[in-house]
C-alpha positions in Angstrom: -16.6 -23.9 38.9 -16.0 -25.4 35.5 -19.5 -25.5 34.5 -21.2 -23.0 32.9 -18.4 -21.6 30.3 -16.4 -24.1 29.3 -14.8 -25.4 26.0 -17.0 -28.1 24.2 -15.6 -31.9 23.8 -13.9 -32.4 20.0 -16.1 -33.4 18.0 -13.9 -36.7 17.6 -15.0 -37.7 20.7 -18.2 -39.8 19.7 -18.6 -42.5 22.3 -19.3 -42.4 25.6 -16.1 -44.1 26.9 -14.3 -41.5 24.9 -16.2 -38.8 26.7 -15.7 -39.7 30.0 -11.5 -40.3 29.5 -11.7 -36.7 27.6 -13.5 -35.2 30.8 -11.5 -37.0 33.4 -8.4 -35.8 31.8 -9.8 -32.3 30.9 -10.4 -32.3 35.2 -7.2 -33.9 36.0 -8.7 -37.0 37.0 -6.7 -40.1 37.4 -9.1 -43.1 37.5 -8.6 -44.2 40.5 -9.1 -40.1 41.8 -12.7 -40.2 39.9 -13.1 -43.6 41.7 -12.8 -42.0 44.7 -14.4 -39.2 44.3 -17.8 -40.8 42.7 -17.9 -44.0 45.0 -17.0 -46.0 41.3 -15.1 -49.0 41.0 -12.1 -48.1 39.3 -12.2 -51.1 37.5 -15.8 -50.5 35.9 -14.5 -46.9 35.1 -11.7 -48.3 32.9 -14.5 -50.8 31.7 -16.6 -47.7 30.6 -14.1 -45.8 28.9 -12.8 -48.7 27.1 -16.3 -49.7 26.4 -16.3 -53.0 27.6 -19.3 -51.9 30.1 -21.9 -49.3 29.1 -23.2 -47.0 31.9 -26.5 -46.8 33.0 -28.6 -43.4 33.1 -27.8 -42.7 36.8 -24.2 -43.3 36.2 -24.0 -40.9 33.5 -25.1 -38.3 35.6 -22.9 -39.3 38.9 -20.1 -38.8 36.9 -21.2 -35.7 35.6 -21.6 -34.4 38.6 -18.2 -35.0 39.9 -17.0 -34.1 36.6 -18.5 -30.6 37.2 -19.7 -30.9 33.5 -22.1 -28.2 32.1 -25.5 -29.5 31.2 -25.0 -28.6 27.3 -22.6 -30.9 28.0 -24.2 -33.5 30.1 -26.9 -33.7 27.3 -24.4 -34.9 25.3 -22.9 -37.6 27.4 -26.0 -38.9 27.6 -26.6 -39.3 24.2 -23.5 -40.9 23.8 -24.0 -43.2 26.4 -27.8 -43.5 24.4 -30.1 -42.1 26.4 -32.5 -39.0 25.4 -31.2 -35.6 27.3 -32.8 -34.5 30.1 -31.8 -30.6 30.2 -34.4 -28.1 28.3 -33.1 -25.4 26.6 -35.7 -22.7 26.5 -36.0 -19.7 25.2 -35.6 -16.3 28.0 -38.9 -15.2 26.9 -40.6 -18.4 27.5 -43.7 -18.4 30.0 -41.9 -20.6 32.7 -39.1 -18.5 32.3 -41.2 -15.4 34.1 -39.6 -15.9 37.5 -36.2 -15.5 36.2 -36.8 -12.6 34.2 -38.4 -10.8 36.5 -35.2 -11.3 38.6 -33.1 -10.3 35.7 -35.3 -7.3 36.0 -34.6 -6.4 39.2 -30.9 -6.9 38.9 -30.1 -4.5 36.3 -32.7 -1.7 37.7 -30.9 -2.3 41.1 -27.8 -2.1 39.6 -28.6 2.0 38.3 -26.8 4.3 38.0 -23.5 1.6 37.1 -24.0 -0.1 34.2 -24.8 -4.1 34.0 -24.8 -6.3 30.6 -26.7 -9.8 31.0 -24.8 -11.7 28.2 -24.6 -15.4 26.6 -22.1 -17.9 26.2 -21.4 -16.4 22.7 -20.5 -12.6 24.3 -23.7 -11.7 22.6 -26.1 -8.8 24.6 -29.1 -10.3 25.8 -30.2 -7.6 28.2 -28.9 -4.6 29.1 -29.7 -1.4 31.9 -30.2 2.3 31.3 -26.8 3.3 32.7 -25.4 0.4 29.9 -27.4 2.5 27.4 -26.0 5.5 28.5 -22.3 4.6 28.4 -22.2 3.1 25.4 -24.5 5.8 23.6 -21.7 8.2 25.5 -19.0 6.3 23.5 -20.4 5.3 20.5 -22.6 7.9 19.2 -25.5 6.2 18.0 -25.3 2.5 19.0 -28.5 0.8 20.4 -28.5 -1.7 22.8 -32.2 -2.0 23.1 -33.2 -3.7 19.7 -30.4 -4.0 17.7 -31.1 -5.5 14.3 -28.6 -8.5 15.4 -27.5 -9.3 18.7 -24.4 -6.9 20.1 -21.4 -9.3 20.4 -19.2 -7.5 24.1 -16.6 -9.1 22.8 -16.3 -7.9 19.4 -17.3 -4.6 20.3 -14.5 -4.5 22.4 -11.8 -5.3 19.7 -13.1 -3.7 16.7 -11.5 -0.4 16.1 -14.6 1.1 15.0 -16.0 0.1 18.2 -15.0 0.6 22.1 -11.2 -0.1 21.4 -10.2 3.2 20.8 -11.6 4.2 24.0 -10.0 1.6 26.2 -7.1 3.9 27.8 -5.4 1.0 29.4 -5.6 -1.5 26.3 -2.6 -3.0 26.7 -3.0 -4.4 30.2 -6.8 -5.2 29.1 -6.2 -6.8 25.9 -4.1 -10.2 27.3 -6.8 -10.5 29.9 -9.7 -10.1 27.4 -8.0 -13.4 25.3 -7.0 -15.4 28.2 -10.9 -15.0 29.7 -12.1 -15.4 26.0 -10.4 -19.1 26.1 -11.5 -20.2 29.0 -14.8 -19.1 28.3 -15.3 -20.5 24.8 -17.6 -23.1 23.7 -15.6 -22.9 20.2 -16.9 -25.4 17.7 -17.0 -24.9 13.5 -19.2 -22.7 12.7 -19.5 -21.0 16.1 -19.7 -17.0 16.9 -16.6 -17.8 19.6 -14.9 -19.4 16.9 -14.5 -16.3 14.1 -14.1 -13.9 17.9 -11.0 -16.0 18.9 -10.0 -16.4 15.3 -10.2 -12.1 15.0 -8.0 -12.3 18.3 -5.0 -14.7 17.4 -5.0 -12.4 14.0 -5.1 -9.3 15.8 -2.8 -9.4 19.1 -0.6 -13.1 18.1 2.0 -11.1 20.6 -0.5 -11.0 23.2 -1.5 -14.9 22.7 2.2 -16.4 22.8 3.8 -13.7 25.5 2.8 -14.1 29.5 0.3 -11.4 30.6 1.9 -8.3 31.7 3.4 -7.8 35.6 0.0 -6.6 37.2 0.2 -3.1 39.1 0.6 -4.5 42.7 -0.8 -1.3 44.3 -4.5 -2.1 43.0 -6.9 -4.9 44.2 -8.0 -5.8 40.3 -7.5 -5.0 37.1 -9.9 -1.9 36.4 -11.1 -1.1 32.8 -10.7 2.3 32.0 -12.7 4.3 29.2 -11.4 7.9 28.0 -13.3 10.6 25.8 -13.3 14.1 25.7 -11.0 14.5 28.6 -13.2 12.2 31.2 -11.8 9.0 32.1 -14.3 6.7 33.5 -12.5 3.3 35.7 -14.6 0.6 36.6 -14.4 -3.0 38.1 -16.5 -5.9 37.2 -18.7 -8.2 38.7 -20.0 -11.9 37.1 -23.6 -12.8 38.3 -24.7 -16.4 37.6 -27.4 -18.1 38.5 -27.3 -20.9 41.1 -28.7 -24.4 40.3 -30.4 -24.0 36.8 -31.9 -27.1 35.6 -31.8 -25.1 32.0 -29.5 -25.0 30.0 -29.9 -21.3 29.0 -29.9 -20.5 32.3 -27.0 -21.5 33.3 -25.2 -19.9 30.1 -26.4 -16.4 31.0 -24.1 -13.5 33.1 -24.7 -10.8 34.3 -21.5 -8.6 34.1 -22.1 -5.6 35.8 -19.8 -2.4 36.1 -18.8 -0.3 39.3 -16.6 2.6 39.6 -13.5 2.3 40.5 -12.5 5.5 41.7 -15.0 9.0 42.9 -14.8 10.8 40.1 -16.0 8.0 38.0 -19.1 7.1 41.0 -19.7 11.4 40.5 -19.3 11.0 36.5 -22.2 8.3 36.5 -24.5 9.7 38.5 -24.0 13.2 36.0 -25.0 10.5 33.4 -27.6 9.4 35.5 -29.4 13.1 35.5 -28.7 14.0 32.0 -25.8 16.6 32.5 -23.4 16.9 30.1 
């Protein structure tokens, strides 16, 4: 699925036929493979993209479709091609947003005693659970997840050395994975929070960005994040929750990241957490 994360066309690309040759490419579409695939002349493809044919509104969104682009996205190719979009982007707290929330809800309480983060494309908090709370409060002394007085970026949080990095006991096998996901996930534009994050990243670890990632550690299923303090070490694993058909644009930006442990003394560790022991 290339949909809900990825990177934004240039902002060079201002017409529709330039947009469609950019997203064929960017999918490693031939034009005669999007022909195929989207039941499209292959001749009236190279018509569009060299604009000698404009599309109509239903086109647009065929080729979208096989395109796998993201409805931010798809907004935009319409325009190009001069139609209105057709994708809201409301706000979470909006009324016809209540069924989803109340999901979201459920999620994160069913998700205690592990923590669970429901983020946006930006890395910035939206939501969070008590056992989130409780992790990071374990951590970082003092930082609030509940009503910050600006959105929590995950991201920078986990770079800044005022923040979780100094925590991270296995950084070094963390850090190459955190870019790598962090450019495959960025909507980067001028201007953008992604943007300054990546820019932070190339600055901080350009090692990490030009060498391969490191050999994994064959004897584990996944790559486990592992936080240390005081003499606990608490490993967990990740999970990414999206949600499936959104006809919204913030909807199908949001995640739900949520944290299990990775070994028994981190599940018994949690559940102390859980009950208020030290």
């Amino acid at each position: 699925m290339f949909q809900a994360f990825e990177q934004a066309a240039p902002q060079s690309v201002n017409t529709f036929g330039q947009a469609l040759k950019y997203w064929r490419n960017q999918r490693g579409h031939s034009q005669l493979s999007l022909s195929l695939a989207s039941d499209v002349s292959q001749r009236h493809i190279s018509f569009l993209e060299s604009g000698r044919a404009q599309p109509t509104r239903t086109m647009v969104k065929r080729l979208a479709a096989v395109l796998e682009i993201s409805l931010r996205e798809q907004n935009k190719l319409l325009t190009t091609a001069g139609f209105e979009p057709v994708y809201s982007e409301l706000d979470l707290a909006a009324a016809e947003m209540a069924p989803v929330r109340q999901a979201i809800a459920f999620m994160l309480r069913q998700q205690e005693p592990y923590p669970a983060f429901v983020i946006d494309r930006y890395w910035q908090l939206v939501q969070a659970n008590q056992a989130a709370t409780r992790l990071m409060d374990w951590l970082l002394e003092g930082t609030t997840l509940t009503s910050p007085a600006q959105p929590l970026n995950l991201m920078q949080l986990m770079l800044d050395p005022q923040g979780l990095k100094p925590y991270v006991a296995n950084w070094d096998a963390i850090a190459p994975h955190l870019i790598q996901r962090l450019r495959r996930e960025s909507q980067a534009g001028p201007g953008q929070p992604n943007e300054a994050v990546f820019k932070k990243l190339l600055a901080d670890f350009p090692a990490a960005v030009s060498q391969s990632l490191p050999a994994p550690d064959w004897n584990l299923p996944l790559l486990t994040v592992d936080f240390s303090k005081a003499n606990r070490c608490l490993s967990f694993f990740t999970t990414i929750t999206t949600l499936g058909t959104p006809y919204d644009i913030t909807l199908q930006e949001l995640r739900i990241e949520s944290m299990f442990p990775a070994n028994p003394s981190t599940e018994q560790d949690m559940q102390s957490l859980h009950q208020g022991e030290s």
